[in-house]
C-alpha positions as CSV (number, residue, x, y, z in Angstrom):
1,X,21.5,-22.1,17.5
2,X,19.7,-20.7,20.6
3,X,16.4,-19.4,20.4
4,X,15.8,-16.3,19.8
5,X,14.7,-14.4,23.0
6,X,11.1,-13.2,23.2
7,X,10.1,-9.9,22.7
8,X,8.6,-7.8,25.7
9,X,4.9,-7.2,25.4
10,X,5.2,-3.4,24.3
11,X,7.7,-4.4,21.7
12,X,5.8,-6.8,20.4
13,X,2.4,-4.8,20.3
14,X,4.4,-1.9,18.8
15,X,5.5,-4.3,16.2
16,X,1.7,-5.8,15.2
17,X,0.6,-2.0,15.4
18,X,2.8,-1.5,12.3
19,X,2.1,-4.7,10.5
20,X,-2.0,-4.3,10.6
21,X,-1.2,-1.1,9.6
22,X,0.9,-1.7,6.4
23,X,-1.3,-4.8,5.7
24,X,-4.2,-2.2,5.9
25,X,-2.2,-0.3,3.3
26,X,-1.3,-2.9,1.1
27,X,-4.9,-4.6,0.8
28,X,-6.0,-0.6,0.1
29,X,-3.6,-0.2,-2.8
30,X,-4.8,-3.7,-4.0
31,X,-8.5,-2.6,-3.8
32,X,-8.0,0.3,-5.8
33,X,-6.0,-1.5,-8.8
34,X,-8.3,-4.8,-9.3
35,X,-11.4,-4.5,-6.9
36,X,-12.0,-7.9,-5.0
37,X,-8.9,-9.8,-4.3
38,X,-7.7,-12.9,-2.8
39,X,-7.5,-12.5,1.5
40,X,-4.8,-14.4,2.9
41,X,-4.1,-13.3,7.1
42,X,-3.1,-16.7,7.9
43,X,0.8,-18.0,7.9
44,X,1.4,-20.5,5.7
45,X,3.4,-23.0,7.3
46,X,3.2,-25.9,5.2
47,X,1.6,-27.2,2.1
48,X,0.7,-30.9,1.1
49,X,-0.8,-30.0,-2.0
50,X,0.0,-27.3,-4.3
51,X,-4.2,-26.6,-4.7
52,X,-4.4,-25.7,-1.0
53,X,-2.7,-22.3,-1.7
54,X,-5.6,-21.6,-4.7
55,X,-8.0,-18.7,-3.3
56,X,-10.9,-17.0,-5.0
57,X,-11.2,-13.4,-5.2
58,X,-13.1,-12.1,-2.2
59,X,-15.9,-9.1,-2.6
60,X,-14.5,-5.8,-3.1
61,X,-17.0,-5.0,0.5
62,X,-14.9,-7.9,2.1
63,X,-11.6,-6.7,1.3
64,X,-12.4,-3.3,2.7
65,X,-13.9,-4.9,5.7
66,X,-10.6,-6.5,6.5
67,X,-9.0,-2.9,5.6
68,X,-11.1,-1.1,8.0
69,X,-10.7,-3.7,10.6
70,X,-6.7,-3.6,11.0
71,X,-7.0,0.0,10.8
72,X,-8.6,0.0,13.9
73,X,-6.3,-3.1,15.1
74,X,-3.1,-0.8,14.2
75,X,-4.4,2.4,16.4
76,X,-5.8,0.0,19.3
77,X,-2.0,-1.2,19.8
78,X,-0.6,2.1,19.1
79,X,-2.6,2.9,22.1
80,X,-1.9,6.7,21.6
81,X,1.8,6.5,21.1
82,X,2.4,9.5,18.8
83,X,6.2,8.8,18.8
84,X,8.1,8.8,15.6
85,X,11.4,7.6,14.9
86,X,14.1,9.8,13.9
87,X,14.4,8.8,10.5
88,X,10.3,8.3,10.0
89,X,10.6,5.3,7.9
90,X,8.9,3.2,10.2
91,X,5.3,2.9,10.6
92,X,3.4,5.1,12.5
93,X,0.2,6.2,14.4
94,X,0.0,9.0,12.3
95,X,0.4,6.8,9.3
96,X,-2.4,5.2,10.6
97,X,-4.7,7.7,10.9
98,X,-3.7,9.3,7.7
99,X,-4.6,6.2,5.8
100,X,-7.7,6.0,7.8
101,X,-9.0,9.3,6.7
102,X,-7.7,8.2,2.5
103,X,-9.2,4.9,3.1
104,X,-12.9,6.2,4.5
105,X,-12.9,8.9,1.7
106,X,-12.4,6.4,-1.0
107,X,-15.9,4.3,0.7
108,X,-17.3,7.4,1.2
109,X,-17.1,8.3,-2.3
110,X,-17.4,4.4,-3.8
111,X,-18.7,2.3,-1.9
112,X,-21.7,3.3,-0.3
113,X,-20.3,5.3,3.0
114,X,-21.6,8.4,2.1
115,X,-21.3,11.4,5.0
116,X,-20.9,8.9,8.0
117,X,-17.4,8.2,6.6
118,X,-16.5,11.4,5.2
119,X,-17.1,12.3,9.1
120,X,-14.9,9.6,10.5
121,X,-12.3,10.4,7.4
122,X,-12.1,14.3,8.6
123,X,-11.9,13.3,12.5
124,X,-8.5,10.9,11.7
125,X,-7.1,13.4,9.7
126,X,-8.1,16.3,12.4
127,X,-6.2,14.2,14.6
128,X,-3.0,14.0,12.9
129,X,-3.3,17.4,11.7
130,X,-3.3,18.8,15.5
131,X,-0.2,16.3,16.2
132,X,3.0,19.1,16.9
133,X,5.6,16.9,15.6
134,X,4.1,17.3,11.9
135,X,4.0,20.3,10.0
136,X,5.0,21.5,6.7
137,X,8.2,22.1,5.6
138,X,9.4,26.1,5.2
139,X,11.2,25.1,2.0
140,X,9.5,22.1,-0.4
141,X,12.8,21.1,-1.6
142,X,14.1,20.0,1.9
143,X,11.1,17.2,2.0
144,X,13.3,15.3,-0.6
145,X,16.5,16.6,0.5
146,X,18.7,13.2,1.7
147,X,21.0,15.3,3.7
148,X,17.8,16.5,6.1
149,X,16.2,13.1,6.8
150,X,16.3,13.2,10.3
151,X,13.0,14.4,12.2
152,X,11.7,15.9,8.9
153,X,8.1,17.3,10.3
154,X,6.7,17.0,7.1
155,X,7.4,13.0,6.6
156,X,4.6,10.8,8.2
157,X,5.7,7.6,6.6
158,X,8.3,7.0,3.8
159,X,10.5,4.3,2.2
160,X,13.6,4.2,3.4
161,X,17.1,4.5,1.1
162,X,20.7,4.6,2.3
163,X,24.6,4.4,0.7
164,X,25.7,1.0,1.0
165,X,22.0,-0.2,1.1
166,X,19.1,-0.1,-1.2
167,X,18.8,3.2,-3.5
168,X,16.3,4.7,-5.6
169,X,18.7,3.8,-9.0
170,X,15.0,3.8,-10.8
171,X,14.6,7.4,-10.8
172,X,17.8,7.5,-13.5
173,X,15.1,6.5,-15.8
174,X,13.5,10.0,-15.8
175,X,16.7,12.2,-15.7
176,X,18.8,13.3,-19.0
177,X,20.7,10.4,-20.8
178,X,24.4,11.3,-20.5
179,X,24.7,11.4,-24.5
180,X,22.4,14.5,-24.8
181,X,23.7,16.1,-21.7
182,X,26.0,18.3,-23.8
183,X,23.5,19.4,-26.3
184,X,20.4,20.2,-23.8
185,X,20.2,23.2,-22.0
186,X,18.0,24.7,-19.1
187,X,15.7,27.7,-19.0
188,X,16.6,29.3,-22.3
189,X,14.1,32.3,-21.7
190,X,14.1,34.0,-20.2
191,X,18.2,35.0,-19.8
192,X,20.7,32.7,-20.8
193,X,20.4,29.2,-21.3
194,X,22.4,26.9,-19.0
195,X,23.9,23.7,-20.3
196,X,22.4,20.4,-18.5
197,X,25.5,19.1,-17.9
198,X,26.8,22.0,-16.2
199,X,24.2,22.0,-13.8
200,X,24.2,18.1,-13.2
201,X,27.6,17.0,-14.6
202,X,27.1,13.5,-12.6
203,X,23.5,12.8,-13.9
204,X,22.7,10.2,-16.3
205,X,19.4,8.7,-17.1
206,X,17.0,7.6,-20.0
207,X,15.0,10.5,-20.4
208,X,11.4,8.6,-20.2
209,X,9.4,11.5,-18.5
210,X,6.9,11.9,-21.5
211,X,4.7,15.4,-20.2
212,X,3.3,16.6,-22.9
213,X,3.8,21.0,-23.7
214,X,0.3,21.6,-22.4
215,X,1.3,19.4,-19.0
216,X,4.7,21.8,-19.0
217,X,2.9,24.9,-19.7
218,X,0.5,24.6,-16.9
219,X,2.7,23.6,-14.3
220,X,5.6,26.3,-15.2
221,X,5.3,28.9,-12.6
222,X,8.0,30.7,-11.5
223,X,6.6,31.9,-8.1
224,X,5.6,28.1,-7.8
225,X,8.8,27.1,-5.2
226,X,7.4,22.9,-5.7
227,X,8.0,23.3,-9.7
228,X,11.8,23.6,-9.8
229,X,12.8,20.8,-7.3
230,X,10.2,18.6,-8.7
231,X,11.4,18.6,-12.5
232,X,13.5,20.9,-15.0
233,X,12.4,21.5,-19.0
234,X,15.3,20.9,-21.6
235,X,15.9,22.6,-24.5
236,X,17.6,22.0,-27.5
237,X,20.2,24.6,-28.6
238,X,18.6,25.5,-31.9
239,X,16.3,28.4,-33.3
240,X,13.4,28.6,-30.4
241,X,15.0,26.8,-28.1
242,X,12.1,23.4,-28.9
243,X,11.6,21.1,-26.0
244,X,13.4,18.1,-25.9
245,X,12.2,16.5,-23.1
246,X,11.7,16.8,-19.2
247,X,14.0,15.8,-16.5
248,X,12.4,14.4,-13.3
249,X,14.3,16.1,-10.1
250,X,12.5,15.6,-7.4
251,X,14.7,12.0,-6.3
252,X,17.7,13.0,-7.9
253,X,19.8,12.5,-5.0
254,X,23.2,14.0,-4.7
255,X,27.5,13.4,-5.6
256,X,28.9,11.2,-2.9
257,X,33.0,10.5,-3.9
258,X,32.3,11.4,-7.3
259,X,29.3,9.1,-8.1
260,X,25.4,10.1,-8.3
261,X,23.9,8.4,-5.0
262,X,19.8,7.7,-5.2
263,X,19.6,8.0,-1.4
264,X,16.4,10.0,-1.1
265,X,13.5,8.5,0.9
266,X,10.2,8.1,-0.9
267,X,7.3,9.1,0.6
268,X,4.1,7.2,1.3
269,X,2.6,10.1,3.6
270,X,3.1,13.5,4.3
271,X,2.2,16.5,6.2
272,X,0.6,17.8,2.7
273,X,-1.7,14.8,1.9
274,X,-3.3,15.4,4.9
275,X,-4.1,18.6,4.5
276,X,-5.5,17.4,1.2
277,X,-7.2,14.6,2.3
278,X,-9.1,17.2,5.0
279,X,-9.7,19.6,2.5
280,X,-11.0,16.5,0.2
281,X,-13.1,15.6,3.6
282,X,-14.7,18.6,4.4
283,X,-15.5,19.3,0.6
284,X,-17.6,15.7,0.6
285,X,-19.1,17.0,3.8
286,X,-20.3,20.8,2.3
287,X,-17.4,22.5,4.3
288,X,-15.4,25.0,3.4
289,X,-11.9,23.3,2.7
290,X,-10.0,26.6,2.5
291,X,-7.9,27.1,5.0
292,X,-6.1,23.8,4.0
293,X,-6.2,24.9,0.4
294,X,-4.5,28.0,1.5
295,X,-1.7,26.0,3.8
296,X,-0.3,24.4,1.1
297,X,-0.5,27.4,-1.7
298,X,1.1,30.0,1.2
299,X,4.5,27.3,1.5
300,X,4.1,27.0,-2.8
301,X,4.2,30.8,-3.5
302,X,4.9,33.2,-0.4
303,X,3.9,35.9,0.4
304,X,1.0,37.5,-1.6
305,X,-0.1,34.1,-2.8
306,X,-3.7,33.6,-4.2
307,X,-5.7,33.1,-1.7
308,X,-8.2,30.3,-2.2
309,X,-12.2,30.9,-1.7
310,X,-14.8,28.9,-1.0
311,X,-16.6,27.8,-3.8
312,X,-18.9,25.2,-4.9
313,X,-18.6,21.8,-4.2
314,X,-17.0,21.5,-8.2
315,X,-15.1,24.1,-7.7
316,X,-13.8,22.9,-4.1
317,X,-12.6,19.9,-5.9
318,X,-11.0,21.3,-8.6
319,X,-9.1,23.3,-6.7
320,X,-8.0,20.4,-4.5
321,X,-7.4,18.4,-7.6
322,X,-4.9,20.9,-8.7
323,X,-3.0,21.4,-5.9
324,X,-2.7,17.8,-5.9
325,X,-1.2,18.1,-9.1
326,X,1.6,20.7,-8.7
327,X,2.8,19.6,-5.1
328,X,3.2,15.7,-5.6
329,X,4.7,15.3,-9.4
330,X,6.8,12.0,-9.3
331,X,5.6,10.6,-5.7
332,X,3.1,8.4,-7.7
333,X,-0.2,10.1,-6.3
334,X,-2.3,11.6,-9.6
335,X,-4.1,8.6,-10.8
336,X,-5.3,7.5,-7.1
337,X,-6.2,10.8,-6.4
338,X,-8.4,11.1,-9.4
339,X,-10.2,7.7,-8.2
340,X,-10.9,8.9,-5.1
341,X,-12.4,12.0,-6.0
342,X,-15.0,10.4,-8.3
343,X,-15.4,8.4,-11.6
344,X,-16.1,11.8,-13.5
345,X,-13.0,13.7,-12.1
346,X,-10.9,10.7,-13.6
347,X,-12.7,10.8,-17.3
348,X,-12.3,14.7,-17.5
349,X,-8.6,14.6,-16.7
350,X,-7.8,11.3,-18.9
351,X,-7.5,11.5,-22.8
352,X,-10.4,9.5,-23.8
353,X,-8.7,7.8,-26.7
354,X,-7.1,5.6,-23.5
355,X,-10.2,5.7,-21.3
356,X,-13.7,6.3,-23.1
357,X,-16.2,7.4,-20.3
358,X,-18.0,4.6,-21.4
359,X,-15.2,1.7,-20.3
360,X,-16.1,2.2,-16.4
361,X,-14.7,-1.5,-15.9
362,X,-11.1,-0.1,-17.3
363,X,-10.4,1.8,-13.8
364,X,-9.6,-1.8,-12.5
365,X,-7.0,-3.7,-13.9
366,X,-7.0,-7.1,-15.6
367,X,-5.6,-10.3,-14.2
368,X,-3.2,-12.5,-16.3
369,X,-3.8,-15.2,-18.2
370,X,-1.0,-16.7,-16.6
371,X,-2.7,-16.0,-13.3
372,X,-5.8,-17.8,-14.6
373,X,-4.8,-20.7,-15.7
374,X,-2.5,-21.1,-12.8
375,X,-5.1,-20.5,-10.2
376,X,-8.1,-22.3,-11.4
377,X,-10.4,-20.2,-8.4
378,X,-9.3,-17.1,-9.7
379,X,-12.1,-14.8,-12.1
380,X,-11.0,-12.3,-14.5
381,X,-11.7,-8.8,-13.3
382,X,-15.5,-8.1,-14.4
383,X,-15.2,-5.7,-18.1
384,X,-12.2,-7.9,-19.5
């Protein structure tokens, strides 16, 4: 076999600008689930003994260091190269930046970085915010849409799923099992009901989407244009119409030759986080996060949509905290959210039968015992 040729220099700094990136957001997402972690930036290229690969758990403040640091990495060798590819499921500047301004919100907030981060949080997300390739969509439904992938302003960053390649066959879990499809129906009042499999002859699933009828209550607003593309309420066809369960839509895909094809992108960042995330940013800072508040809720409802006043700092959040709540059901954002706005924020929204206000330690995960006794270095999480 020959070689492979070399790449040219851009290429290859283009290439390491993605990679600290994503290893910035990978060592973020480990942070947040179990604190101080293992570092590894080295290759390993060979091993003589199987206890060479053993590695204690760094600090928390070192695994953030090494965040921080390829974030900056990632943007010097993006060197202002704003481009995106057509399909954006490659990473980006932008995705940079955006995870800058998440990642110096959540020190901000935890770890000591008070306003100074806030500050450099809300000038990364300023930045991508100005950027005239990214905007939000006119219609929420066409984020998600697999047929309007290409140059989708709203997408900053997102997995990438295709026919004939890897699909999102997970998502069946939360739509309607094909037994009950004949028996459930859709929006009973008011008008009509409409049978499921009518709607979605093709759609099979498990039916594991457990929200609870305050969750469905809350979130059911018809003028709300995120609620129906995100997830439907079924209904069984008996006096009252009872719930029978919820059926996640947001991923559902869409009939290719007469099969149900999982081929929507999933989203790390979008165009709405970082409005968010600024609102978030300039909340932390004592500034009024309206106008990004009001971005989001004028695309959600239309015209003559409540418009969103500044408020306390409590209030601020809450209202962030519920927007985050209504536009991003099913992309996996809630519980991070929650951490990032504070510990107290996280114990007010959880039932505290699963997390007493007094079990702090229990917003980190354990470690296996398997893990353990594998990797003599390793340390349970501190709590367990």
């Amino acid at each position: 076999m020959f070689p492979a040729a070399p790449l040219d220099e851009a290429k290859r700094k283009t290439c390491l600008a993605e990679m600290y990136g994503m290893r910035a957001y990978v060592y973020y997402t480990l942070l947040r689930t179990w604190g101080g972690v293992p570092i590894s930036t080295e290759p390993v290229t060979s091993v003589d003994n199987l206890t060479d690969l053993y590695k204690a758990r760094s600090t928390p403040d070192e695994v953030m260091k090494l965040i921080k640091s390829d974030l900056e990495q990632s943007l010097t060798l993006f060197a202002g190269n704003n481009a995106f590819a057509t399909k954006r499921v490659n990473w980006s500047r932008a995705a940079t930046l955006t995870l800058k301004g998440d990642v110096f919100i959540w020190s901000g907030t935890h770890m000591g970085g008070g306003n100074a981060d806030f500050t450099t949080a809300k000038s990364a997300l300023d930045e991508v915010k100005a950027l005239p390739t990214l905007g939000l969509q006119g219609t929420f439904a066409d984020i998600f849409d697999p047929t309007k992938k290409s140059n989708n302003k709203e997408i900053i960053f997102a997995i990438n799923y295709e026919k004939n390649e890897a699909t999102q066959g997970v998502y069946g879990n939360f739509l309607v099992n094909t037994t009950q499809a004949g028996t459930l129906f859709f929006d009973p009042v008011p008008g009509p009901a409409v049978a499921v499999n009518a709607t979605y002859p093709l759609v099979s699933g498990a039916s594991r989407v457990g929200m609870s009828s305050a969750t469905i209550t809350k979130l059911s607003n018809a003028k709300d244009q995120r609620i129906r593309p995100s997830f439907r309420v079924m209904y069984r066809n008996t006096a009252g119409f009872p719930i029978a369960g919820v059926m996640l839509t947001k991923f559902i895909g869409r009939v290719d030759s007469g099969i149900q094809l999982y081929d929507n992108d999933f989203p790390i960042y979008r165009y709405a986080d970082v409005l968010l995330l600024l609102a978030e940013a300039n909340t932390k800072l004592g500034n009024d996060p309206s106008a990004d508040i009001n971005a989001i809720r004028a695309r959600a409802y239309g015209t003559g949509f409540t418009v969103y006043t500044n408020g306390s700092q409590e209030a601020n959040m809450n209202a962030i905290l519920d927007e985050y709540l209504r536009e991003f059901i099913g992309e996996g954002k809630r519980w991070w959210v929650l951490r990032r706005a504070g510990n107290a924020y996280v114990f007010a929204a959880v039932n505290p039968v699963y997390l007493p206000a007094t079990q702090v330690y229990k917003l980190l995960l354990p470690i296996s015992i398997s893990m353990l006794n594998t990797d003599p270095k390793l340390v349970q999480t501190p709590g367990y």
